[in-house]
Structures are given as C-alpha cells and as structure tokens.
C-alpha positions in Angstrom: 19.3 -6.7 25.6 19.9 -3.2 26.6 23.6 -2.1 26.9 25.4 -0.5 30.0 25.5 2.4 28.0 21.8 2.3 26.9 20.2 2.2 30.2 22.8 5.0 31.4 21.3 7.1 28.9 17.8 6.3 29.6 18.3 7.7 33.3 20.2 11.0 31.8 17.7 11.3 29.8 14.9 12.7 31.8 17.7 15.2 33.8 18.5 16.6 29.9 14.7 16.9 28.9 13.8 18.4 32.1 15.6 21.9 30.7 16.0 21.0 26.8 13.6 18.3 25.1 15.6 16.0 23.5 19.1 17.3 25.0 21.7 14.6 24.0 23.8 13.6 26.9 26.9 12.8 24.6 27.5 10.1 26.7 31.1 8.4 26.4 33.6 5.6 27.7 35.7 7.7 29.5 39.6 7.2 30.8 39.1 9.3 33.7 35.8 7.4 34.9 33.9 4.5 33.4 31.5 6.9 31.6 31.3 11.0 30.9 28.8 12.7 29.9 29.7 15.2 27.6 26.8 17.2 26.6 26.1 19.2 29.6 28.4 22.6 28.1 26.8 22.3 25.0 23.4 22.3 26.8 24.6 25.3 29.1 25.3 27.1 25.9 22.2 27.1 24.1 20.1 27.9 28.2 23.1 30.7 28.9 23.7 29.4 31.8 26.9 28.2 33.6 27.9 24.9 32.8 28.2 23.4 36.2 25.2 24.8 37.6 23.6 23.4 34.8 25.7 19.7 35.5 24.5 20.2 39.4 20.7 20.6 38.4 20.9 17.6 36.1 22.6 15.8 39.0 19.6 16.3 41.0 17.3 14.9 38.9 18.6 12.2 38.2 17.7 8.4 39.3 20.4 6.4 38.4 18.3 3.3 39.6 21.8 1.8 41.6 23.9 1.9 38.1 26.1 4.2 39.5 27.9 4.5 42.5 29.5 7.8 42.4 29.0 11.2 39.8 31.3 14.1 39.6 31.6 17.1 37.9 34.7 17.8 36.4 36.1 20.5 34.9 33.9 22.9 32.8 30.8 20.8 33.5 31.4 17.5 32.6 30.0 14.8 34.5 31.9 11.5 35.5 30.3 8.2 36.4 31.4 5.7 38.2 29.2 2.5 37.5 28.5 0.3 40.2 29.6 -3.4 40.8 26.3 -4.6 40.8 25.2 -3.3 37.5 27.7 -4.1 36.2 28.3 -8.0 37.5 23.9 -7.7 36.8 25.6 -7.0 33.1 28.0 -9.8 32.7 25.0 -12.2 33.9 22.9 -10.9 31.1 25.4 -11.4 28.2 26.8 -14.6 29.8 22.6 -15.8 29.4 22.7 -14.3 25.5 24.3 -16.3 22.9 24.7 -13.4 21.5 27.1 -11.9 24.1 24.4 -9.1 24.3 24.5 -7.5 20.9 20.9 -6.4 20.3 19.6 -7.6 16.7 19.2 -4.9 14.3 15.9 -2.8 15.1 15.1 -3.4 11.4 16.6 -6.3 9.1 17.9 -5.4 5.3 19.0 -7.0 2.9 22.5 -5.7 2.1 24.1 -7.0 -1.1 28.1 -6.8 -0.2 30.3 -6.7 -3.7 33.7 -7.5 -2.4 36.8 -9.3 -3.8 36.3 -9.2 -7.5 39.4 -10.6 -9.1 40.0 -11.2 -13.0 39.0 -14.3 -14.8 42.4 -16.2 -16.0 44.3 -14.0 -13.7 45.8 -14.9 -9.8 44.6 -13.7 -7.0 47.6 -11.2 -5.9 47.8 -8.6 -2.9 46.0 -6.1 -4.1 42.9 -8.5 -3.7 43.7 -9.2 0.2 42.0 -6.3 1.3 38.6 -6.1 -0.1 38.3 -10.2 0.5 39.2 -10.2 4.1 37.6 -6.5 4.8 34.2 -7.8 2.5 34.0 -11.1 4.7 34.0 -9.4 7.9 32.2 -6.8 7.1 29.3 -9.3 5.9 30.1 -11.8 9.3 28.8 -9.1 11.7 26.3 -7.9 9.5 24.7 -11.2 9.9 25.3 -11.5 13.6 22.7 -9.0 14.1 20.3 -10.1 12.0 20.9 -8.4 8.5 20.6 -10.8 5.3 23.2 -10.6 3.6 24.0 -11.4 0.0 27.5 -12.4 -1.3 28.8 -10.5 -4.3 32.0 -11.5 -6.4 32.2 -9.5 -9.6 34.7 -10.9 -11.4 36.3 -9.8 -14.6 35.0 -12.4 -17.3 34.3 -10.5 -20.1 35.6 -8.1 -22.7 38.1 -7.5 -25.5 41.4 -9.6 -23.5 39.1 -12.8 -23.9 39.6 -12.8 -27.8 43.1 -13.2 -26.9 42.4 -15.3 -24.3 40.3 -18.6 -26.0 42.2 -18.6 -29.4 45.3 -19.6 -27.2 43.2 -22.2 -25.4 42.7 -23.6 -28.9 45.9 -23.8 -30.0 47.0 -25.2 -26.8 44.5 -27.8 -27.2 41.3 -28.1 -25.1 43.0 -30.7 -22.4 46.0 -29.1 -22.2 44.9 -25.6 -21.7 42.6 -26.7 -19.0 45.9 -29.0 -17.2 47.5 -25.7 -17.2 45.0 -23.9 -15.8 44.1 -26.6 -12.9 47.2 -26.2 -11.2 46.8 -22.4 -10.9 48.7 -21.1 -13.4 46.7 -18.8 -14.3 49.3 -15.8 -15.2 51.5 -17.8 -17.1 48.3 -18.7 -19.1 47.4 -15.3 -19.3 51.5 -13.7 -20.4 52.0 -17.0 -23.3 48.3 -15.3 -24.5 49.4 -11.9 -24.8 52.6 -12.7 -26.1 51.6 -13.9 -29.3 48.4 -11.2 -29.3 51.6 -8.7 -29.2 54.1 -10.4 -31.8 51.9 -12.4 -34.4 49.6 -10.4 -36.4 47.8 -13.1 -37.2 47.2 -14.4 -34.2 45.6 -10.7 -33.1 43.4 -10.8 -36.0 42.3 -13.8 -35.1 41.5 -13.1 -31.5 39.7 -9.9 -32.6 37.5 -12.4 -34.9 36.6 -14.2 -32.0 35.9 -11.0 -29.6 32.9 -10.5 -32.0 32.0 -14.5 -31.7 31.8 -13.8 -28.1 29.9 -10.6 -27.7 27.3 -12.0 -30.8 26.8 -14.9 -28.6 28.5 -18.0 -30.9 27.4 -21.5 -29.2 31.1 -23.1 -29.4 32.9 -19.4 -28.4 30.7 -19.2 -25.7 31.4 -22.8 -24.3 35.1 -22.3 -24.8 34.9 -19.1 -22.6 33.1 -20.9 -19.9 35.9 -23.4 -19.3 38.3 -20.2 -19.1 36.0 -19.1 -16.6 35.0 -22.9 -14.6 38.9 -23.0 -14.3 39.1 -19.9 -12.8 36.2 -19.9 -10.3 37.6 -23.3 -9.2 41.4 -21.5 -8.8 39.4 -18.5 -6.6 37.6 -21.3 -4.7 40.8 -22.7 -3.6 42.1 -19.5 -2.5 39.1 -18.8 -0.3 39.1 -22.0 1.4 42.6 -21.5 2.4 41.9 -18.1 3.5 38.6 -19.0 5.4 36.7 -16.3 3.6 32.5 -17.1 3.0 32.5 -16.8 -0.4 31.8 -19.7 -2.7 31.0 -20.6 -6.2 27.6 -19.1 -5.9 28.3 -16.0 -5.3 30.3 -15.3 -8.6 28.0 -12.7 -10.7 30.7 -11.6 -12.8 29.8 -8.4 -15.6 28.7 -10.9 -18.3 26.1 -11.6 -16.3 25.1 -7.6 -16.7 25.3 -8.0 -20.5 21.3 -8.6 -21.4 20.6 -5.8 -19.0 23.0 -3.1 -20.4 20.1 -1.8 -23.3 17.5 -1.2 -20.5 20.3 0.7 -18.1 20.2 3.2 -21.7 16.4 3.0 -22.0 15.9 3.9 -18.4 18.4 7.1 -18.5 17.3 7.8 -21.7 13.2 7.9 -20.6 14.4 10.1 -17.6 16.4 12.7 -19.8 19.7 11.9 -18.7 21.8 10.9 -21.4 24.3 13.3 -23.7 25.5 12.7 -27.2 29.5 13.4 -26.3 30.9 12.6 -30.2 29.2 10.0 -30.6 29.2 8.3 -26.9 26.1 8.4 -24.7 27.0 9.8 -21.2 25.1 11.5 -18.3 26.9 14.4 -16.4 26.3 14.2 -13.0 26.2 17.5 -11.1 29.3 18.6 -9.2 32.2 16.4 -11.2 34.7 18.5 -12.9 37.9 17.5 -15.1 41.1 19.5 -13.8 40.4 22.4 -16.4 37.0 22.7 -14.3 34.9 21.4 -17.5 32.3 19.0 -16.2 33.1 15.4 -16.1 31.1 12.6 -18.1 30.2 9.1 -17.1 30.4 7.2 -20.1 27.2 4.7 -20.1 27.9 3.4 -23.9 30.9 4.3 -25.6 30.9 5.6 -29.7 31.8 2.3 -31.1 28.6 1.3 -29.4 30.3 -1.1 -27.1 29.7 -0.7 -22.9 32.3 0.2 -20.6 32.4 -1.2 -16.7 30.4 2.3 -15.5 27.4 0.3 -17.6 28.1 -2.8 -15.9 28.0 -1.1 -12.7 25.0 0.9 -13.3 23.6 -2.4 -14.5 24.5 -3.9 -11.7 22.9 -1.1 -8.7 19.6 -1.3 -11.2 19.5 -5.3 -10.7 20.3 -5.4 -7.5 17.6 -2.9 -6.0 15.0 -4.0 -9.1 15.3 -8.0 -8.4 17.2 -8.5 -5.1 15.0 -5.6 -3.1 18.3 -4.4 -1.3 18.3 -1.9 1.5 22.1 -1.1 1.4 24.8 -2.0 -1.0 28.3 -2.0 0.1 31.5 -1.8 -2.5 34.0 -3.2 -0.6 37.0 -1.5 -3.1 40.1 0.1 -3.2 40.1 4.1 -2.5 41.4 5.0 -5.8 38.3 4.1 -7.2 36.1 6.3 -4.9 35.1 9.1 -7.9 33.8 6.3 -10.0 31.4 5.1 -7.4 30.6 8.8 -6.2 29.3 9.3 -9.9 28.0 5.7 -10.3 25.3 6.3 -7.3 25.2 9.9 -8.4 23.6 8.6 -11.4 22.0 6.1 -10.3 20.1 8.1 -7.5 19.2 11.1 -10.6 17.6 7.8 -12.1 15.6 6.8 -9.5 17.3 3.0 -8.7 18.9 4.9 -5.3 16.5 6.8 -2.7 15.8 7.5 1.1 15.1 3.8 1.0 17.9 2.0 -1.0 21.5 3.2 -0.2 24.9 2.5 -1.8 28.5 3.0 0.1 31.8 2.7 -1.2 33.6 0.9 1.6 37.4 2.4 0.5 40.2 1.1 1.5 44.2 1.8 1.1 46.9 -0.2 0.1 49.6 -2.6 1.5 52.7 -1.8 1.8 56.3 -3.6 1.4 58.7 -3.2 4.2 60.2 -0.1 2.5 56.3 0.9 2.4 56.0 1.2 -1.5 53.5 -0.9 -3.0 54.0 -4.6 -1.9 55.8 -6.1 -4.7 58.4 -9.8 -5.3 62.1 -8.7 -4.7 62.0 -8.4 -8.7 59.2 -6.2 -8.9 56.7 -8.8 -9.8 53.0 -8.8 -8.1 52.5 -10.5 -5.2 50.6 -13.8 -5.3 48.2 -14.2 -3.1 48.4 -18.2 -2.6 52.1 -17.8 -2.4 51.7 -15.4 0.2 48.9 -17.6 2.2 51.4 -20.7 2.0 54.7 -19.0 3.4 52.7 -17.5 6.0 51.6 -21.2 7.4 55.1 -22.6 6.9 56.4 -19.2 8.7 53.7 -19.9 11.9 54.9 -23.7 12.0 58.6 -22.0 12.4 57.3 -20.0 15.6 55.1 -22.7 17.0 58.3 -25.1 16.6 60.8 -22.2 18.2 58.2 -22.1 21.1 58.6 -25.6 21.6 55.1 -26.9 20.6 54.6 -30.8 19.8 51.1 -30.9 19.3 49.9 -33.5 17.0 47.8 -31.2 15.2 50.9 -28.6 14.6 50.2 -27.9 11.1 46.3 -27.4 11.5 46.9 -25.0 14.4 50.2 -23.0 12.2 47.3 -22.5 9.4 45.1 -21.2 11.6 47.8 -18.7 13.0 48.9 -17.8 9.2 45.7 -16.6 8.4 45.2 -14.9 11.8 48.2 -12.9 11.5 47.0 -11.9 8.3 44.1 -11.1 8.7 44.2 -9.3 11.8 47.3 -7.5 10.6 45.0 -6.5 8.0 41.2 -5.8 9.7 42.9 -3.8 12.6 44.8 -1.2 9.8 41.7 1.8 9.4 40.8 0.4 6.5 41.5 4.0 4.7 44.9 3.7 5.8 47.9 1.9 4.5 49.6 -0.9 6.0 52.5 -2.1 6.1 52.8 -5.7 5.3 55.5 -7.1 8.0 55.9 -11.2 9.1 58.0 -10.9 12.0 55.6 -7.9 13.5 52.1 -9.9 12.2 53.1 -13.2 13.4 54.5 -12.1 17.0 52.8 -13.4 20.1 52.8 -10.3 21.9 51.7 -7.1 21.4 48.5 -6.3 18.9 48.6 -9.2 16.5 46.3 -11.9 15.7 48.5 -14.9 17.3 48.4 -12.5 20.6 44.4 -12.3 20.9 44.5 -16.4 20.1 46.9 -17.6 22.8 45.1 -15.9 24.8 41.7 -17.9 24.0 44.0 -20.8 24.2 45.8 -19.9 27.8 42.2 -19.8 28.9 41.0 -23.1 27.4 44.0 -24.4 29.6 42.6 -22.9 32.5 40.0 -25.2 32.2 41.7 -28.3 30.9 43.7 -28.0 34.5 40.6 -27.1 36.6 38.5 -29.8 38.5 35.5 -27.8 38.1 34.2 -25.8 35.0 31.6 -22.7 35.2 28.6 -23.5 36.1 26.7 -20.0 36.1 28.1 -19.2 39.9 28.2 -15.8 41.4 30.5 -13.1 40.0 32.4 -10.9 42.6 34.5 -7.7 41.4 36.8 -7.7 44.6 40.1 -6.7 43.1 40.3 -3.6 40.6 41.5 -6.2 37.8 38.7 -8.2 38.1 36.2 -4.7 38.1 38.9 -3.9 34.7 38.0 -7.1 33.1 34.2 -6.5 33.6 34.0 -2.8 32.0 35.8 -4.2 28.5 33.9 -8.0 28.8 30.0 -5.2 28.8 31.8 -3.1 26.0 31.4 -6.4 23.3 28.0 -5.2 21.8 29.2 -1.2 21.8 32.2 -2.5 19.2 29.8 -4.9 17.5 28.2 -1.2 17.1 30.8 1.0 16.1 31.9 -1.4 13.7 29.0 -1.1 11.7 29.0 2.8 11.8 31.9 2.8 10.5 31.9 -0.3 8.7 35.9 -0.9 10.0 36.7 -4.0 11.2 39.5 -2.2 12.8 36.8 -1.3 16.0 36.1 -4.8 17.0 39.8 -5.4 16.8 41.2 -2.5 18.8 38.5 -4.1 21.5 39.1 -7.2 21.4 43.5 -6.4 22.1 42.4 -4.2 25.1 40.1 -7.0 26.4 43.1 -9.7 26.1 45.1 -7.4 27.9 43.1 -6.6 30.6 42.6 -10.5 30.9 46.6 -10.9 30.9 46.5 -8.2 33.3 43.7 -10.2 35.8 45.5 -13.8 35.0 48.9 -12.2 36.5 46.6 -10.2 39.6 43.7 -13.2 40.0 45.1 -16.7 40.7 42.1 -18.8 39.1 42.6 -21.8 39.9 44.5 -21.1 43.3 42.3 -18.4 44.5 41.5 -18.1 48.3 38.6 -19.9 48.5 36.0 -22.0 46.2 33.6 -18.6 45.8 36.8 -16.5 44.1 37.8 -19.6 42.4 34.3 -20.1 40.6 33.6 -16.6 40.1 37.3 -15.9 38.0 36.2 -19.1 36.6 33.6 -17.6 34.9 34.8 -14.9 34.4 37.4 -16.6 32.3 34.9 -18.3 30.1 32.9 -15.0 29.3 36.4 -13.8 28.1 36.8 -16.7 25.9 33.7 -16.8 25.0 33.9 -13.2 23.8 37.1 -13.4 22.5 36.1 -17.0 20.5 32.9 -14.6 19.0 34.6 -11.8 18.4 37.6 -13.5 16.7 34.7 -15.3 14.7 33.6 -12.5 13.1 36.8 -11.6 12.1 37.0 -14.5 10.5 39.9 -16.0 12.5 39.7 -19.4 14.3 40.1 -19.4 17.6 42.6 -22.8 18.9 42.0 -24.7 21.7 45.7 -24.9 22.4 49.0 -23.4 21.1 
C-alpha cells in the first residue's frame, strides 16, 4: 500500500523531471504545513534560475490528483502542501483494511542474522546487558513485520581459560550441589567462591589450568561437566527473557565454542588470500586505515603466539559461518559503542577476505550506556553491578505501588503491574538514541504522563474503555475530519508506516517511539476536543469511533513491536 507520502512524490515527480530528470523533491513532514517540499532551491541552483520562479513553474505542472487542497510557496522557494481531507480520510480507510496498518512489505526479503544480548556463561545478567536485549528484540520485531527473516543470535561467553577455574569448583562442590546452586540463579556467587580459591590456593590453579587443556583437547567427562555449567546457565538467561518479554529462547544460543572446529579454516582462508602477518610469533592481518596512538598500524590478532584463538577469531568465524551456511543478506551487532573499532576491523577483514561484499553486509548497531541518577555508570549503592533480574522484579513491585496509589482494584493487578514494569523499561530505554546515554530514573520511567511507556499504554487502555462503555463498536462507518483535532489525529494515525520506515534506516527504535508519544497526544488532545461517545449525532459518534480503534489499533501494533504489551485496562 502506497503511503501519503509516496503518492505525494509521485505527482512532484513529473513537475521535477520536467526541468531536471530525476530532480528529488526532498519531500518532508512539515510543522508549518502537512508536507514541504524541499528540493526546489537546490534544483534552482544547479538551472541558475530563481528559486520561486522555478517553485511557480513546478506548480503548474503539477496534478495533484485531489491530494492536496492548497500549495504555497514560502520563503526562498519552498513549497507547502496542504493535504486534503479526502485523501487523507481515503488513507485511514486503506490502513484501517491492512492488517498491516499500511506498512508496505519489504521490496526484497533477507535474511538478517541479528547477534544481540550475549551474556557470560556462569555469570548474571546485569545492566549492561539491558540495552542490546531490548534494542536486539526490537530491532528484529519490525524487521519481521515487513517481511525480513530473521535469525536470532545469542553469543554467549562459554568458553575459554575462566572455565578451568570454573568445573574444578563444580567438582569439589559436588555435581548436585553445584547444580542446586546454580538453579536458583546464583550464578555470581558461583562464579566469586571459583575465583577465590583460583586466586589463594595454588593448587587449586594448577589444577584448573590442567583441566583448561582437558577442555580445549576435547576430554569426554570435561566436556560433560562444562555442559551442565552451561544447561544451568541457558536455563538462568531463559528466565530472564521470559520475564522481560524478549524473543529469544534456548535455540538461539550459538555461543563461541560452537566457532571452535571452524577457527583452522578462518586461518586457511586468510592465509590462501595473502592476509595474514607473522607479528612475534602471532598471526594477524592489518587492515588498512587502523593506527595505534603512535600512528603504527594496528593488528587484528586472528591466532595468538601460544597458538591459542582470541574472540576477533570467533568473530571472524562467526561472519564466515553465517554468510557461508546461513546465506545472510545483513548482519546486525546489536553491541555496546565501545566496541565499535573491533567490529570496524572485524568486517574490514572480513570484506578483504571475500565473506562481506555488495551482497552481504554487516553493521555494528552501537549503543551507549545507562546511567545512575548521578549519571555515572549505573551501579548498587555499594558499587556493585547491577542485576538485571533484581532490577526487573523491583520494577513490577514499584508499578503495583502506582497502580495501587491510583486506586486500581483489578483482579489481575499484578499481571497488569508486570506488564507496566517492563513497559517503563523498555520504553525508557528504546526511546533514548540508542548512541546516547540514558539515565536510568523509576519515578520519571514509571510516570503516567508525559513520554514514558505507562503514558502510551493508558492510553490504549482509556480507549479500550471507550468501547467497553459504548453501545455500538466500529463497524467500518464513514470517517469525517470536521474539527482540526480530528484532521490532527488523521495526519499522525497515516504517519505509522513512515516510522516503521525510519526505524529501519536508522535501525533506532527511538523513531517508532517519538511517533507513537505524539500520536497518544494528539489522541489526548481529540478525547478532550471530540466527545465520542456523546457526540452530536450518530454519524460523529461512529466516525470518532473509528477513529478511536485505528488509534488503538496502531498504538496496540506499534507498542508490539516494541515489545511492550498493550493492557486492556489500567
């Protein structure tokens, strides 16, 4: 389905080619109109001509085909539309036919691997992962929506040296013990009782080094024991999720032992194309344009002197498998910012191999940090890490507070104080730009006015109680735009699919939010103007009506992908 924007640009088009082929009308929501069109000075420019002689000529030859009621030119030369009511009430019908709220599928599906969350086997989930789960899930939720397939990606951290350390204290602990501990989530206390004896008993380090070679030389009984460390774990991260409402599950885990039989053909491939350096005894490739501080250039280290492989391997491993076996069109690292050199010179390489091309692209999808209240890192009041399930569960006993302080009795209080929880979050969260900080503040995220998550679900939940009190529900009647709130309403409710779009140019949540706060505005803004359910007559009535359940609608979808729930009542 073509956009209000679209076919507005397919009518400029021909008054643009008519003096320039291919002339780009820059066309734009605009504050001081409901469109401008921006690229008439440019255009003016390049013809040396004057700008609004050169806006007038495109004027008159132009067929707007009735979507526009007025144009002006403004200023220099730019010109301002004015769409009419009937394209766009003609719009509204289209999207409110569309399950899809009139987001055109992609012109051409790919398969787009997303690698997102990634914590540490025998380690909690803390802050620090929020970002890259709820960012990751989203970003994959809209990729879907218009057609992409998408394919889940959790790298953990399950192998290396710490995992020495790591099963001897498992056997001294005792099988059935070690794995108690481990099922209620304990991971971290699991993991500090381990290091503490790596660090104060020498024999106990020795040991663990012993069984760092068991592991990497593929002993049967090591190899079991490390798989319970690791079942445990998955089972702790699959908790977290499900609280959280994120899409990724147990099948998704391809954590960097699974990278370790491909490791000797990452070197055989870079070695066949030239690539590699002997650096002292490590093999490295030195991708052009990266530069230590004393300007010397700057090694990735593919396989280390001692022979061992470092996480660049497993990542170069990883790009290989995934365009070699999984055919993907676009892979998306959904990490932190502070990692963004690595992943320049990981694709560097991996495009001077020949695994990334015109056809296969990789993106690191950066993000920033979250912030305490006194915006340093978000840390405990004694300067301990954040724990992400800790965090999750204070937020839903924090939501049940406010829903009790606004006097709510529902039955299903808790189930509805979740839902808000990890709204708040996550919206808190998605709407930051994601290469921004944030500050990470309960009383701001869990308000119910201004731009928060609990803000865009009451209102889906006011209107759902439009129609619990209404005798009538929507039934596709006419929609009139007699009052300018009603006309307001209309321009965001045909703006869904254009945020759906800049979304994914971006690949920041943060767009679909900003749109979906300005559209519950403008629908606070028409519920305060527009009496629904005592308008003047049964036409009004049945037109705001559906008006309403477009807004829900597109608030319910847009909320969706998200990942926030949308209730039915607060």
């Amino acid at each position: 389905m073509a956009t209000l924007a679209e076919k507005l640009f397919d009518s400029l088009t021909p008054g643009f080619d008519r003096l320039e082929q291919g002339a780009d009308p820059v066309l734009r929501r605009s504050d001081h109109a409901d469109f401008q069109v921006n690229g008439v000075m440019g255009l003016a420019k390049r013809l040396g001509r004057p700008p609004r002689d050169v806006a007038q000529e495109i004027v008159d030859h132009v067929d707007f085909q009735g979507l526009v009621d007025s144009v002006e030119i403004a200023g220099p030369g730019f010109l301002n539309l004015t769409v009419s009511d009937e394209a766009l009430i003609s719009q509204l019908e289209e999207m409110g036919a569309d399950e899809a709220l009139g987001v055109s599928a992609a012109e051409k599906a790919q398969v787009v691997v997303v690698d997102y969350s990634a914590p540490n086997v025998a380690k909690e989930m803390h802050v620090g992962h929020l970002r890259s789960t709820v960012i990751g899930d989203s970003l994959c939720r809209i990729l879907e929506f218009v057609g992409h397939q998408v394919l889940r990606r959790n790298h953990i951290g399950d192998w290396g040296t710490p995992f020495g350390m790591l099963i001897e204290h498992l056997v001294d602990l005792g099988e059935d013990n070690a794995v108690a501990n481990l099922s209620v989530g304990d991971l971290d206390g699991f993991y500090r009782e381990a290091r503490g004896k790596f660090d104060a008993d020498d024999t106990f380090k020795e040991r663990s080094r012993s069984r760092v070679v068991l592991l990497q030389g593929g002993d049967e009984e090591t190899l079991r024991l490390w798989r319970v460390l690791v079942a445990e774990s998955i089972h702790y991260f699959d908790a977290v999720y499900e609280e959280l409402g994120v899409g990724l599950r147990e099948t998704d885990v391809v954590g960097e032992s699974a990278y370790n039989d491909m490791l000797d053909d990452v070197v055989a491939d870079l070695e066949a194309a030239g690539l590699l350096v002997d650096s002292d005894g490590a093999l490295c490739v030195f991708p052009e344009g990266f530069v230590n501080r004393d300007g010397e250039p700057l090694p990735l280290i593919v396989r280390k002197s001692d022979e061992g492989y470092g996480y660049a391997a497993t990542d170069l491993a990883a790009i290989r498998d995934r365009v070699s076996h999984l055919n993907a069109d676009r892979i998306l690292y959904v990490v932190g910012a502070p990692q963004s050199q690595h992943f320049e010179m990981c694709f560097a390489v991996a495009t001077m191999a020949g695994w990334l091309n015109e056809h296969t692209q990789a993106t690191h999808v950066a993000f920033g940090n979250v912030l305490g209240p006194d915006r340093k890192m978000f840390k405990t009041r004694d300067g301990g890490t954040v724990k992400l399930k800790g965090l999750l569960d204070e937020g839903t006993l924090r939501a049940r507070s406010a829903l009790e302080e606004r006097g709510a009795e529902a039955s299903d209080t808790d189930v509805i104080a979740h839902q808000l929880a990890m709204g708040a979050i996550k919206f808190a969260d998605l709407s930051t730009d994601r290469q921004r900080d944030y500050v990470f503040d309960w009383d701001r995220m869990l308000a119910f006015e201004g731009d928060t998550g609990p803000y865009l679900q009451y209102a889906h939940a006011r209107i759902r109680s439009i129609f619990r009190r209404a005798d009538s529900l929507p039934s596709g009647g006419k929609i009139t735009l007699t009052e300018p709130a009603e006309r307001d309403l209309a321009r965001q409710l045909v703006a869904f699919p254009e945020a759906i779009e800049n979304s994914l140019e971006t690949l920041s949540p943060s767009k679909l939010c900003t749109y979906l706060f300005t559209l519950a505005q403008q629908f606070t803004s028409f519920y305060e103007f527009c009496p629904v359910l005592k308008a003047p007559d049964e036409a009004t009535k049945a037109s705001r009506l559906e008006l309403c359940e477009l807004t829900a609608s597109t608030l319910r979808t847009g909320l969706g992908l998200l990942g926030i729930e949308a209730p039915e009542r607060m």
